[in-house]
Structures are given as structure tokens and as C-alpha cells.
N, C-alpha and C positions, 0 to 999 in steps of 0.2 A: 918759592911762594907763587911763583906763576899758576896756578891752577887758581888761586882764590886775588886774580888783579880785579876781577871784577868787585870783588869786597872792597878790597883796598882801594878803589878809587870813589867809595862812600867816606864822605868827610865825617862821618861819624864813627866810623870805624877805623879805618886805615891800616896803615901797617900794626902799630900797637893792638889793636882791638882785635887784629886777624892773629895776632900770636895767643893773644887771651883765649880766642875761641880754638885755638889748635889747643891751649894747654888745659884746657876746658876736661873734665869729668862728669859727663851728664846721664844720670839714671832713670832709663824710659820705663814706666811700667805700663803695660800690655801691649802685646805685638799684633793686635787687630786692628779695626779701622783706622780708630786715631792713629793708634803706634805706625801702621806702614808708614800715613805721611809725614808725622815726626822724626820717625826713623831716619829716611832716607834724603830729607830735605836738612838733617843736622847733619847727619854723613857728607851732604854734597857740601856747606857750609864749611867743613872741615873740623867738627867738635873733634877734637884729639884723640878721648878715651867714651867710650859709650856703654853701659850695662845697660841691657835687657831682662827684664821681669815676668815672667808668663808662664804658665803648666798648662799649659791649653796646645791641643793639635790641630791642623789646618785642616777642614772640613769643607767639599764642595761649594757650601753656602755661604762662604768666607768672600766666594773669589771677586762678589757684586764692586767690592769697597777695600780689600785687603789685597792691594796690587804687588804689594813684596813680594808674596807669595805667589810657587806656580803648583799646574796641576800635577805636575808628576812628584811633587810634595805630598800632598794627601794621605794624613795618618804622620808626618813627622813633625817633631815640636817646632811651635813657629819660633821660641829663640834662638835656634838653628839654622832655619831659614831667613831667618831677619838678619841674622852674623852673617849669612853666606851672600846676602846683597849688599851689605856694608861695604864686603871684602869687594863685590866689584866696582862701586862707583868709588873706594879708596880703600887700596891694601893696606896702606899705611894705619889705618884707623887701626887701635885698640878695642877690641871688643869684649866684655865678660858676659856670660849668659846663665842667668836661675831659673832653671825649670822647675817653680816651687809656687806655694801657693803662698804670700806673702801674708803674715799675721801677727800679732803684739807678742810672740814667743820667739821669733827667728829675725826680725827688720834689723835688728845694729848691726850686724855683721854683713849687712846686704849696704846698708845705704851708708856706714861711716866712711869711706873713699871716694865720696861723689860730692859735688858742688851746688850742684841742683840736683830735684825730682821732679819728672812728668807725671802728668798723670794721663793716662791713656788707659783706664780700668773704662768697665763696662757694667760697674752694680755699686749701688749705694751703697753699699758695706765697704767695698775695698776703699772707694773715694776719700770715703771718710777716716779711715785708717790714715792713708795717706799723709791726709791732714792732722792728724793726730801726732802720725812721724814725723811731719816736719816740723809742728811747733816744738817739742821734746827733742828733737836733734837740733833745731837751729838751722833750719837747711830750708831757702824758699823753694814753693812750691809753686808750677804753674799747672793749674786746673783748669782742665777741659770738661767737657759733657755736650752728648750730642741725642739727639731723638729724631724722627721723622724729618721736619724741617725746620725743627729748633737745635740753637745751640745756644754754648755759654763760655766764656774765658775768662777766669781771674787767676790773679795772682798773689799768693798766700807770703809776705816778708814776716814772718815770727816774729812777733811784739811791736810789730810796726805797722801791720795794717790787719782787716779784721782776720777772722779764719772761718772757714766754710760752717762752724757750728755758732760763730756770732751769724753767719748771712742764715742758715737754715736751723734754728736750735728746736725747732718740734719734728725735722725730717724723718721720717719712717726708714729704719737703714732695710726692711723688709722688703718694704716696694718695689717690686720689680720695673726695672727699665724697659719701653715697649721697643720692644725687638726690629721694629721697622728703619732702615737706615737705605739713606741714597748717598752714592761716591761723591756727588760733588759737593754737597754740605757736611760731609765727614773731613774730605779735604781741605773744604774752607776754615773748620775750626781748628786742624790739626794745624792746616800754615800759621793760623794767629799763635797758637800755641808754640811754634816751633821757632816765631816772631821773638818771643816773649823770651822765652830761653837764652835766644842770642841774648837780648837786650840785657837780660842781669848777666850773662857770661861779660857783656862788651864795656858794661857800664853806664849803658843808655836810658834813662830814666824814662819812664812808661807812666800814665794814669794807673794800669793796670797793678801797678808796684804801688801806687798810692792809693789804695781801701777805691778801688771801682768795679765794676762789674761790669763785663760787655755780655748784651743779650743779643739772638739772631734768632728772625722768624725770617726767612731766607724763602719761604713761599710768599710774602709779601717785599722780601726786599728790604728790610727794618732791621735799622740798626742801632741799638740805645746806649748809652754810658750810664752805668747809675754810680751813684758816690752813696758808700756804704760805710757808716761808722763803727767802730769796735766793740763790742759790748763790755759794760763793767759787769754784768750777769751771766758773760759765756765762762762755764766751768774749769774750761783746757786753757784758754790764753788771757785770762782776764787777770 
């Protein structure tokens, strides 16, 4: 356990909390922005077993924010590239990789082995899936979403706190997400995310775990908590 004293010398962790998060199962889905710095910031944390989620290839225009990845990659799938950074910051890690495009016909077979789900998607339709799989599987979800200088982090606990269709129940899953993203607020939201992760791997209770929402306008510097209650109206977890 030398590699993770620095964990272990968090009293909220310790020895105990750093075995949970070695024996940890955690399923990131998307190996872009978000995902690089989830990826690599669980891997270094030491999550045990890790599945990757993505049909997507690395494209020049990746490289702004999607640091996993290198150029002499270009054209190979990033859950292969994601697997092959794991392996150097820890051989030891476990890694699975679905180069697929996840959907309400194929997700059991992807997400029953895993503890948690990330969410590291990049379009209102997957997000929302997401959410959909983890209230029906029973598997908490932490949600991210990022835009130009906004971000957002919640945490979905199935019938415990609300879920992304009690927070957004009129969302357009059509509307396109604007395309604009800078590294260092893609990395700010992925560490909270990747925050969040540990904390229900560790057993560390979060607001986040308890129906709140963190919002970021990070071109002003603002950072809000809102407390968000469940609906008896939302159709999926109500």
C-alpha cells in the first residue's frame, strides 16, 4: 500500500477506505474531456477495477482538453487509449473497455459489475440515459456537465435523492451542447466528479449525495450549492 500513504494518512480514509477504493468497480462513460480527468485521477487514487464507455476516435481537436490521449493516437479508439494510460500510472488496475454506443437495448450487461457510474457523456440524450440506468439498476450516479465556463456536479443515490429528470423534467434531450470547452474548467468539474466517486466508494457522505446541486460559472469564479428536492411528479423515480 505504499503507493496510496498519502490516502491513507486522510483520517477520513485511512487504511480501511483505501482498500474500499482499491476493491472499488467504477464505470466511466466517455473517454473525452471529462473522462481523461476522471480517468486518470481514479487510476492514480487507486480505484481497483475500472470500465470505459466510448465508440468515439481521438481527433486532432480532442488534444485542447483530452490530455490521455496522444497524437500519434489519432484515428484509434479512445477506450484503448484510456486503458493504455491506466496501465502506466498502475499496471495493477483492472481495466474493461466498450467501444459501443451505449443505449436502453445493450446497458445490463455493461453496467451490472460495477459499483458506480460516471458520467463523462457529452449530449443530453446520453446523460439522461445514464440517469435512467442508474435509477433501474440501483447503482448511484455521479453527473457531470460542462460548457464554455459553466459547469455542474450532482449526485444521483436512486430513491434517495432527486434524479436529473426531477432537476430538468421539460429538458430537450435534442439540444445540442455548445461545443466550446477550455482544459481547465473541464478539469475542475472532472476532479469534483472524480471527488464524488471516491466519497461513495469510501463511505464519505457528500451534500452532493444528499439532493444538491453544485453550479460553476468559473469566468466569474462562483460557486453555488442549491438543495433540490425529489419530485412526486418525476415519472422514472417518483
Amino acid at each position: 500500500m505504499e503507493r496510496y500513504l498519502r490516502n491513507i494518512a486522510i483520517k477520513e480514509i485511512g487504511p480501511s477506505g483505501q482498500e474500499r477504493i482499491c476493491a472499488a468497480r467504477v464505470l466511466i462513460c466517455g473517454c473525452g474531456g471529462l473522462g481523461a480527468g476522471v480517468i486518470s485521477t481514479l487510476a492514480a487514487a487507486g480505484v481497483g477495477h475500472i470500465g470505459l464507455v466510448d465508440n468515439d476516435v481521438i481527433e486532432e481537436s480532442n488534444f485542447n482538453r483530452q490530455f490521455i490521449h496522444k497524437t500519434e493516437d489519432i484515428g484509434k479508439l479512445k477506450v484503448l487509449s484510456a486503458k493504455a494510460r491506466i496501465k502506466e500510472i498502475n499496471p495493477e488496475i483492472l481495466v474493461d473497455t466498450f467501444a459501443m454506443r451505449l443505449d436502453e437495448t445493450n446497458y445490463r450487461d455493461v453496467v451490472k459489475d460495477y459499483d458506480v457510474i460516471v458520467d463523462c457523456f457529452d449530449s443530453y440524450r446520453s446523460k439522461f440515459l445514464l440517469n435512467e440506468i442508474s435509477v433501474k439498476t440501483d447503482k448511484p450516479l455521479v453527473h457531470g456537465g460542462v460548457s464554455e465556463f459553466s459547469g455542474q456536479v450532482t449526485v444521483v443515490v436512486p430513491h434517495k435523492t432527486p434524479c436529473l429528470k426531477c432537476l430538468f423534467p421539460e429538458a430537450d434531450l435534442e439540444v445540442e451542447i455548445p461545443k466550446g470547452n477550455i482544459s481547465p474548467v473541464v478539469n475542475l468539474v472532472a476532479s469534483i466528479e472524480a471527488l464524488e466517486a471516491l466519497k461513495l466508494i469510501s463511505g464519505i457522505v457528500s451534500p452532493l449525495q444528499q439532493g444538491h446541486l453544485l453550479t460553476i460559472d468559473a469566468l466569474k469564479m462562483a460557486f453555488r450549492l442549491l438543495k433540490i428536492n425529489p419530485s412526486d411528479q418525476c415519472e422514472l423515480c417518483s
